[in-house]
N, C-alpha and C positions, 0 to 999 in steps of 0.2 A: 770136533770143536776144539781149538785151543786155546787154552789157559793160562794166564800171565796173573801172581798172585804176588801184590806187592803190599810187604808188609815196612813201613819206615820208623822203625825202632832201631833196633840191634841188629834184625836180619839183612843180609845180605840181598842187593837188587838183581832179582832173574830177570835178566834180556833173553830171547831166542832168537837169532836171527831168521826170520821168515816173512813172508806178505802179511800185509792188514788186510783182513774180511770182514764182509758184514757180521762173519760169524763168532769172529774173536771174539773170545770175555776177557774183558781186562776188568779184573778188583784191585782199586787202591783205597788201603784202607787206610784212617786217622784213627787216633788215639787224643783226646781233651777231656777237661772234666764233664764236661756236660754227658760224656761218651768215654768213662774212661774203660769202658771193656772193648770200644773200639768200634768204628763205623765203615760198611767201606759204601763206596760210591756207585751207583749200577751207570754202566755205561751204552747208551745205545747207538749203534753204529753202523754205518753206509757207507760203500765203500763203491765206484764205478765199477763194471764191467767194462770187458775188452782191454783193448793193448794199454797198458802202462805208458804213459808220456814220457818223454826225456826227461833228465832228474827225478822222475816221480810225482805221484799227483799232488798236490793243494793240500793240504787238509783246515777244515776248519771246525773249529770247537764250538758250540752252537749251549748259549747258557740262557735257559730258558727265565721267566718273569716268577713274581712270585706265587706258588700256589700252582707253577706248569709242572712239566718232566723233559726229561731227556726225549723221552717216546715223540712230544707231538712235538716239539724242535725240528727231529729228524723228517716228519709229515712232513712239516710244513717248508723247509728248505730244500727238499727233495725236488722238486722242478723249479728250483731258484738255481742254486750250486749247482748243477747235474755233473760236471767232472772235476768237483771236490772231493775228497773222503770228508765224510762228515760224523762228528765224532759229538755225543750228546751229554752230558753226566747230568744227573739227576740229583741239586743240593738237598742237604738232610733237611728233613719237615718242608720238603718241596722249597725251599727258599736258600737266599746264599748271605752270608755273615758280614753286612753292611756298617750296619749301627744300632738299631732299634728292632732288627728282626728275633725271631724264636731263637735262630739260629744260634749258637757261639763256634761256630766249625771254623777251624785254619783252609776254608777254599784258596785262597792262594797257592799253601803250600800243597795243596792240593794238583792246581792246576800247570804248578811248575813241575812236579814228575808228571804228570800225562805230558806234558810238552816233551823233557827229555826222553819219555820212553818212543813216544811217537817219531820221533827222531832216530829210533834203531831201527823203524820195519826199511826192508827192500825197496818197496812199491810206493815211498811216501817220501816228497821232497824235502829235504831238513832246512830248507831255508825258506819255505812259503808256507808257515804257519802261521791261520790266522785268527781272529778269535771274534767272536759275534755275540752279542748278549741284549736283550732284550729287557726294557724294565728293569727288577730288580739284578738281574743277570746283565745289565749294561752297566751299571755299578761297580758290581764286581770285573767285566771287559774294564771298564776305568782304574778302577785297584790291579789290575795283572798290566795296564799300561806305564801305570808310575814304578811300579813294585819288581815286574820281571825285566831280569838284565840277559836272558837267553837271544842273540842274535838274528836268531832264526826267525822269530815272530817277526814278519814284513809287515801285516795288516790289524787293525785294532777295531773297530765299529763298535758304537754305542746306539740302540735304539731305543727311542724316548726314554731316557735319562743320560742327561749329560752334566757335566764334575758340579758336585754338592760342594759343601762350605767345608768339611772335615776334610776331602781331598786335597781341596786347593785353597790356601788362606792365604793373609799376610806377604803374599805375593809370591808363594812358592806349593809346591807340589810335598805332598806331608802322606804317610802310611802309620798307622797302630803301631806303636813299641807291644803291647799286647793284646791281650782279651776287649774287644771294642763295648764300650760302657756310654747310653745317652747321659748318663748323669755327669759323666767327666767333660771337661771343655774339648768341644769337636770332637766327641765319641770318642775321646781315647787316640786322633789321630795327632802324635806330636815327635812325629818322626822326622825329619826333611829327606827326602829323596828327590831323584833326576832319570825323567825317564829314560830311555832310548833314543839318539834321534833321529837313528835311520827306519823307524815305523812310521807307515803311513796311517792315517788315523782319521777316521770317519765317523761324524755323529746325525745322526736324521732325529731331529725334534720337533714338535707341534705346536703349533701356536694357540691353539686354544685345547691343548691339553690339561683334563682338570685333576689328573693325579701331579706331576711334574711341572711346576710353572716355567714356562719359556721364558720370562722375562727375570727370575730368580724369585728368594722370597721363600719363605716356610711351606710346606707340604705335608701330606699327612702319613709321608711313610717315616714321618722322625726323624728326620732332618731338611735343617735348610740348602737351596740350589743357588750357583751363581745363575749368571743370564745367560741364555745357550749362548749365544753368539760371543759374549766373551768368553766363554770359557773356551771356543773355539780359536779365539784369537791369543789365547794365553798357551795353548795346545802349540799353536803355530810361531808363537815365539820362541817357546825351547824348540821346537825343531830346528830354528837356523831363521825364520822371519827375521826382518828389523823394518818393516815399516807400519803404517799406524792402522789402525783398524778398519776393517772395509764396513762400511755404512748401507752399501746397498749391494746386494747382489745379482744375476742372471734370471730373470724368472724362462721358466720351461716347462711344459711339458703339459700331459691333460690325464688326470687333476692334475694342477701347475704345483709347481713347486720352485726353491728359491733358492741358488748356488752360491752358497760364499766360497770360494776357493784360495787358499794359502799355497804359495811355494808350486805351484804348477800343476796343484791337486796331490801336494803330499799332505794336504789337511782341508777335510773339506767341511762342511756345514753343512746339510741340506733343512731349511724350514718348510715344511707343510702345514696341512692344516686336516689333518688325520686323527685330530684326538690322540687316545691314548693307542695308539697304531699306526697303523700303515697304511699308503696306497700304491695305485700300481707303479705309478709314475717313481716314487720311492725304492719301491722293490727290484724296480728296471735298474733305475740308478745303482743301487747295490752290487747287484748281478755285473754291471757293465765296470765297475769301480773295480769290482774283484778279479776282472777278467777272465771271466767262464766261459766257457764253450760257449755256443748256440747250432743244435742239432738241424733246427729248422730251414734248412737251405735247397728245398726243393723250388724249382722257377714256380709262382704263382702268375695266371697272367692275368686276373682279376682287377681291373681297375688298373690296365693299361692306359687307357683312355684319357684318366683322371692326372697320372705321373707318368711324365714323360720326362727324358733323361736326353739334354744335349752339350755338345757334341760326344758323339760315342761312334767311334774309337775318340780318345782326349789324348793328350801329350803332358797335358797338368791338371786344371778345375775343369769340374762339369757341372754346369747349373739343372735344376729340376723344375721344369711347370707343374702348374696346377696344382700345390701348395697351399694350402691357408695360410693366416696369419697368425696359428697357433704354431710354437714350436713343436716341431715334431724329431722323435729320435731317429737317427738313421745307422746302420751298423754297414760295415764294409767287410767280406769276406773271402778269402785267397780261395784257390783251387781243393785245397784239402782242409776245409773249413772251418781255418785259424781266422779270429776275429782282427783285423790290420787299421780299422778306422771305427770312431765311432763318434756322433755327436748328437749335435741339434739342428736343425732349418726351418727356414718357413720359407713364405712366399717375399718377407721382407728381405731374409738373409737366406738363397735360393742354393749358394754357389756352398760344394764341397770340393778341395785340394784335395789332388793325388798326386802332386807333383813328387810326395817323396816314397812313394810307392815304385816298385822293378815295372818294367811291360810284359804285361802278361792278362790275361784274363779274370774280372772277380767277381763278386755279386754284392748289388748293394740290398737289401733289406729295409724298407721304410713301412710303416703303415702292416699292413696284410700283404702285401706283394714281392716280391726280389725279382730284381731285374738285372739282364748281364751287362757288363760294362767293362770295355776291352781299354785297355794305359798303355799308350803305345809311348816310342823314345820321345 
């Protein structure tokens, strides 16, 4: 097993140049009063088998909700990501340093060396790191949005919780000058900062969520929320938006869910209606957002009957029978089983474009079945 012990006082930081394993221990410890003998972080971690991709794989930081761990993080994204490295830190008193939590830990400064270190292994792309947080751990995904200026983080996701009033006020994006306090105005956050705005950034919110109000408004984790969807839209205006805010979005899927999309999906929104969770429709989204593999590419001919795919051989669109009129996901897959299309269809909107796809051979993926479909000139 090897050991990576980072201590950020006075010592000196050991890199070894070598691959990331599941097996690696990385400690990084803090030093605050609350902890002034010093704390470190247990890290749990997953890393693919098989061949290393070009650049290196994905990795993604996985910050669990209050009162989780690193441990069921990595469970629970394990058949989501499958060719991510997935990396889990478990915050001190199971929770991460918002506003009103047990906590008083520097997780930021935290989360910026595990970024930089992750950034030396071999096997690990230094420009596709991304960061996933859940509950109170989407908070914190929020705080390393506004707060880290490392380029490398491409992707950002908030899961139910999206930017509180201390984050975002007065019409700008704000971090802690210090030790985050509810008793001070917006906990202490009276910093201004500017995110990044080459990160794409994804929040999945619930509508009738009763920890997190969707629509903004005080909540009982000790501070108040804007309205998910602005805050989406406020996300998308520092990215580069300039137009006014979308009212209505795509609905999709089964359980349905609700697409605001900024910028060409460099900032997305998804609303459900998951409670303080998830559904699958949600988790698909994620998965396909983050552009992960999909292993499952054996022909299924189950429900031939049902979808039928014409013309095939195509030259551009091919429409698909036997459809409902629920949207349904479709993925498109090349020969060596790179994801090259993905969407929605139904019996309303039947037709997918492959007009900017090579000729060659692929598989689409709908429903339980994949079927071949040859793109000729």
């Amino acid at each position: 097993m090897r050991t990576l012990l980072l201590f950020f006082l006075c010592s000196p930081l050991l890199v070894l140049a070598q691959d990331l394993t599941s097996t690696t221990d990385i400690e990084i410890a803090k030093f605050w009063p609350q902890e002034p003998n010093g704390f470190s972080y247990e890290m749990n971690i997953k890393v693919p088998t098989g061949e290393v991709p070009t650049g290196g794989f994905p990795v993604s930081i996985l910050l669990h909700g209050n009162g989780g761990n690193g441990f069921g993080m990595v469970n629970e994204f394990s058949n989501v990501l499958e060719c991510h490295a997935l990396v889990a830190p478990t915050g001190y008193l199971n929770s991460w340093n918002i506003c009103s939590e047990n906590s008083d830990a520097p997780d930021v400064e935290m989360i910026n060396d595990l970024i930089n270190l992750l950034q030396t292994y071999s096997n690990i792309n230094p420009t596709k790191i991304r960061i996933i947080g859940f509950s109170n751990g989407a908070g914190l995904a929020n705080n390393i949005f506004i707060e880290n200026n490392n380029p490398g983080i491409d992707i950002v996701c908030a899961v139910v919780s999206h930017l509180n009033e201390p984050q975002y006020h007065s019409g700008s994006f704000f971090k802690p000058s210090s030790s985050t306090n509810p008793q001070n105005s917006f906990c202490g956050y009276d910093t201004l900062d500017t995110p990044l705005t080459t990160i794409k950034y994804l929040s999945i919110s619930n509508i009738n969520d009763p920890i997190i109000p969707y629509l903004g408004g005080w909540s009982n984790v000790g501070v108040p929320f804007i309205d998910a969807e602005v805050a989406a839209f406020n996300i998308a205006l520092n990215q580069g938006y300039n137009g006014s805010q979308l009212t209505s979005g795509v609905i999709m899927g089964n359980p349905q869910i609700t697409e605001y999309s900024y910028l060409s999906g460099n900032v997305v929104h998804i609303k459900g209606n998951a409670a303080h969770g998830t559904n699958e429709t949600q988790i698909d989204y994620l998965k396909d957002y983050f552009s992960d593999c999909d292993t499952a590419l054996n022909i299924n001919n189950n429900g031939l009957n049902k979808i039928k795919v014409h013309p095939n051989p195509t030259s551009s669109s091919i429409a698909l029978s036997g459809l409902s009129n629920q949207a349904t996901k479709y993925s498109i897959f090349n020969m060596i089983g790179q994801k090259v299309l993905s969407g929605y269809c139904s019996a309303k909107v039947p037709h997918i474009n492959m007009s900017v796809l090579e000729s060659q051979v692929y598989f689409l993926k709908i429903k339980n079945i994949t079927l071949k479909v040859i793109k000729n000139k």
